[in-house]
C-alpha positions in Angstrom: 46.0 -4.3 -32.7 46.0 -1.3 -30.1 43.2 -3.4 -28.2 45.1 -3.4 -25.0 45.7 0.3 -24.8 42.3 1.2 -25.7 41.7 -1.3 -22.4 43.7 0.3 -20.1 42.3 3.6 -21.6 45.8 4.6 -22.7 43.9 5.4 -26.4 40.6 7.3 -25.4 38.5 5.1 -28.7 37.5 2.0 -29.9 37.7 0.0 -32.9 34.6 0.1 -34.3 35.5 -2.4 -37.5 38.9 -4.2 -39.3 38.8 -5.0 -42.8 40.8 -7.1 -44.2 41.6 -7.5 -48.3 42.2 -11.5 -47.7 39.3 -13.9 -46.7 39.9 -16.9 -44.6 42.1 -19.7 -45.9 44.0 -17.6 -48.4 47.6 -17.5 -45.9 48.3 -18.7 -42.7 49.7 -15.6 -41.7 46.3 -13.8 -42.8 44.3 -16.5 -41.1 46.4 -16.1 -37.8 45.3 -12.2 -37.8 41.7 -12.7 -38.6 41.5 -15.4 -35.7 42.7 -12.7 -33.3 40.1 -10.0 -34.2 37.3 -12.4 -34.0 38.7 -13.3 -30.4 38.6 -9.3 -29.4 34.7 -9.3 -30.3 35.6 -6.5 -33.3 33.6 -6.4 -36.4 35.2 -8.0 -38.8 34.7 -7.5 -43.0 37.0 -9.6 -45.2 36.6 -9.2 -49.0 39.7 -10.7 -51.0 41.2 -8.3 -53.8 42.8 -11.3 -55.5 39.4 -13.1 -56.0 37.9 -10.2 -56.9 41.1 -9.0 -59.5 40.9 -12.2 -60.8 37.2 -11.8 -61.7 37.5 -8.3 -62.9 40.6 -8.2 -65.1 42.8 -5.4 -65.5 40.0 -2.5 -64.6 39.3 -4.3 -61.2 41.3 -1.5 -58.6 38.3 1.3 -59.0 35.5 -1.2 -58.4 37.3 -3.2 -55.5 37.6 0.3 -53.8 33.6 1.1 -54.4 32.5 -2.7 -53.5 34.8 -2.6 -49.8 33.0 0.9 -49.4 29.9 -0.8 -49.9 30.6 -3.4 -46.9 31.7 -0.5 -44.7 28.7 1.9 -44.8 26.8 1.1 -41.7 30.3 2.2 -39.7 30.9 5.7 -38.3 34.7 6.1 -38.4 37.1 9.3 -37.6 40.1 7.4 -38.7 41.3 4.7 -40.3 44.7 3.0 -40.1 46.2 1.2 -42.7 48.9 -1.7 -41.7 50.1 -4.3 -43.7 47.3 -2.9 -46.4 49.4 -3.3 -49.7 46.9 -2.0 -52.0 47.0 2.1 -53.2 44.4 3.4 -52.3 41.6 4.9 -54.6 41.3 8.7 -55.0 37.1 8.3 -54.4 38.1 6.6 -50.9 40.7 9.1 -50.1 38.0 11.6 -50.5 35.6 9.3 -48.1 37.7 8.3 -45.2 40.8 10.3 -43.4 42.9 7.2 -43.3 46.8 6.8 -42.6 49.5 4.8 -43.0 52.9 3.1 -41.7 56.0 4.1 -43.9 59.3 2.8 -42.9 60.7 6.1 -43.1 61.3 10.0 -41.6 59.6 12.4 -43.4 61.4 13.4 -46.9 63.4 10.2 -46.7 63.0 7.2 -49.4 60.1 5.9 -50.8 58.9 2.3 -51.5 59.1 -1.1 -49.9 61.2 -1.5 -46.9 63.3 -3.2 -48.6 64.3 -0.3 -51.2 64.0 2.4 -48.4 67.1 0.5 -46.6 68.7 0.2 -50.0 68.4 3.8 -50.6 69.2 4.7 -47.3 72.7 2.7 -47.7 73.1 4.0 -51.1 72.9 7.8 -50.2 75.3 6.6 -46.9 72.6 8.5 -44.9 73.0 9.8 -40.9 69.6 8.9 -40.2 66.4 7.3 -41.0 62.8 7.1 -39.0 59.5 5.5 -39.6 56.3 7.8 -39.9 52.5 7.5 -40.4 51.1 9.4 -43.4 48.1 10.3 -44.7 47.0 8.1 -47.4 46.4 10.2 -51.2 46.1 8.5 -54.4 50.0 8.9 -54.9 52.0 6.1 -53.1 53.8 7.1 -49.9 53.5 10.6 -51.2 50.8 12.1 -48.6 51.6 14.8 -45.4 53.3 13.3 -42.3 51.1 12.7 -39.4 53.5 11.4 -37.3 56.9 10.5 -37.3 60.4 9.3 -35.4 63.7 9.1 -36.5 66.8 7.5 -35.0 70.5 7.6 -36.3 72.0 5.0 -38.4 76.0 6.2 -37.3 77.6 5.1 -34.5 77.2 2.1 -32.2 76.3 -0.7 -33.5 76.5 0.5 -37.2 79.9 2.2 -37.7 81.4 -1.3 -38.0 79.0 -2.5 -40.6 79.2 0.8 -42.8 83.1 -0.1 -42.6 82.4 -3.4 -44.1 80.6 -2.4 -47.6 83.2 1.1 -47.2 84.2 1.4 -50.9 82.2 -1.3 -53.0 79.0 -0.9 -55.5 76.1 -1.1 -53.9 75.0 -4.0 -56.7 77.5 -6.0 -55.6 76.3 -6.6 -51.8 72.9 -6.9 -53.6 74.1 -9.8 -55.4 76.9 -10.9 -53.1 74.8 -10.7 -50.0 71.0 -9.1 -50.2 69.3 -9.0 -47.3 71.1 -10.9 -45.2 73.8 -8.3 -44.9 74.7 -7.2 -42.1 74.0 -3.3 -42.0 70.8 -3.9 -44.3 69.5 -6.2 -40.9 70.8 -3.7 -38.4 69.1 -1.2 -40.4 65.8 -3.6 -40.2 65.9 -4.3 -37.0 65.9 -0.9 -35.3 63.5 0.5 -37.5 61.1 -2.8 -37.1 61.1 -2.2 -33.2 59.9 0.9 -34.0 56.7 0.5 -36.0 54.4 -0.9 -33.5 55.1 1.9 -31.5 54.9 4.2 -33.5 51.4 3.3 -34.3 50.5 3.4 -30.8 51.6 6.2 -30.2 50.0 7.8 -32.9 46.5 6.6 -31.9 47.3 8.1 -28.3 47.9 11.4 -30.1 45.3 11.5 -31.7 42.9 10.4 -29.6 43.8 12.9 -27.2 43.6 15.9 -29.6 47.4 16.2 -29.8 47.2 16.1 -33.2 44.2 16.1 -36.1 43.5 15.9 -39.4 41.8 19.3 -40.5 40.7 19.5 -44.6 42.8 17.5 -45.7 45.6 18.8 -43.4 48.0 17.7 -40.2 47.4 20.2 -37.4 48.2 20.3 -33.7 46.3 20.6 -30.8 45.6 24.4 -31.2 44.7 23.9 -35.1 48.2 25.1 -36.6 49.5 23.0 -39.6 52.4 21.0 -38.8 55.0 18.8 -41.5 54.0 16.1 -39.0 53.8 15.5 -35.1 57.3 14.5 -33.8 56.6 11.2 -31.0 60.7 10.1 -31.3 61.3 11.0 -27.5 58.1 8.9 -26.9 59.0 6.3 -28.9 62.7 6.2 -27.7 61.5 5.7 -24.1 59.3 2.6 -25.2 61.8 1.0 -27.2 64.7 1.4 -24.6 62.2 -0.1 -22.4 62.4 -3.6 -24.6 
């Protein structure tokens, strides 16, 4: 959660709800998360889509979306930020809410898990990936950039793990190796020290007027549509920082 920066007034709002699509008890992980936002004082609103999928049958996705925007009615909200939300998002609460979300990569690069974004990525032996935060649509990890970084995947420390895998189908690290490969972590682990910040840094933007969402559209601070707000210098500086 961005509490501390709102704090320390680095984001100029506040949280005015989390929702969460598990309910207490249904992972540890889950549960972990929902203790924290109780600790921070910040409405909280859990309604589990499993329970409710499981009550529903096949037709459940529509109604889940119109039930949670039942529960969230009383809240005023410019934006919403999905992380960690799994679930596509319903075209009637697209319309409702200007919400976005974390993709684990640059503009116009793969879609998917992060798992299939890195296999992609060393599949098409790309130069460079990024992480970005998008506007939500119906279609998944198809809406505009709203904000994005990108860093290379040449040079140190990956030339010498592209050198490994130089030459051999990309099914047979899959099978030989998966995830525990050595480029595929590398890969991981730059663009993971990347997301929090990214978020962050989006919320700062935002907040101070840097960038907005305008019918539907990305725009900057004068109103002029943009194919997404560039933070990679920002975010450069915070992740050299450790």
């Amino acid at each position: 959660m961005a509490q501390r920066s709102i704090a320390l007034g680095e984001i100029k709002a506040e949280t005015a709800f989390v929702f969460c699509n598990r309910e207490p008890g249904e992972a540890k992980e889950s549960d972990l998360f929902l203790k924290l936002v109780e600790s921070y004082g910040v409405p909280l609103i859990c309604f589990s889509s499993s329970s409710f999928k499981a009550q529903k049958g096949a037709h459940w996705r529509i109604g889940y979306d119109r039930e949670v925007m039942k529960r969230l009615k009383g809240f005023d909200v410019d934006l919403c930020v999905l992380a960690g939300y799994m679930l596509i998002v319903s075209e009637e609460m697209c319309r409702k809410y200007n919400m976005i979300n974390l993709h684990p990569a640059a503009p116009g690069g793969p879609s998917g898990t992060w798992q299939e974004v890195i296999w992609q990525l060393i599949d098409n032996q790309a130069q460079e990936t990024g992480v970005m935060m998008h506007l939500v649509t119906p279609e998944l990890d198809e809406g505009p950039p709203a904000t994005y970084c990108t860093f290379p995947i040449r040079g140190k420390p990956f030339d010498k793990y592209w050198a490994e895998i130089a030459g051999r189908p990309l099914e047979e690290i899959k099978r030989e190796q998966g995830e525990s490969n050595r480029l595929f972590k590398t890969i991981r682990q730059h663009g993971l020290a990347r997301e929090f910040p990214l978020i962050i840094a989006t919320l700062k933007a935002f907040s101070q007027g840097r960038v907005k969402i305008k019918e539907g559209n990305v725009v900057d601070a004068d109103g002029k549509a943009i194919k997404g707000y560039n933070l990679t210098e920002e975010i450069d500086r915070v992740v050299k920082k450790g």
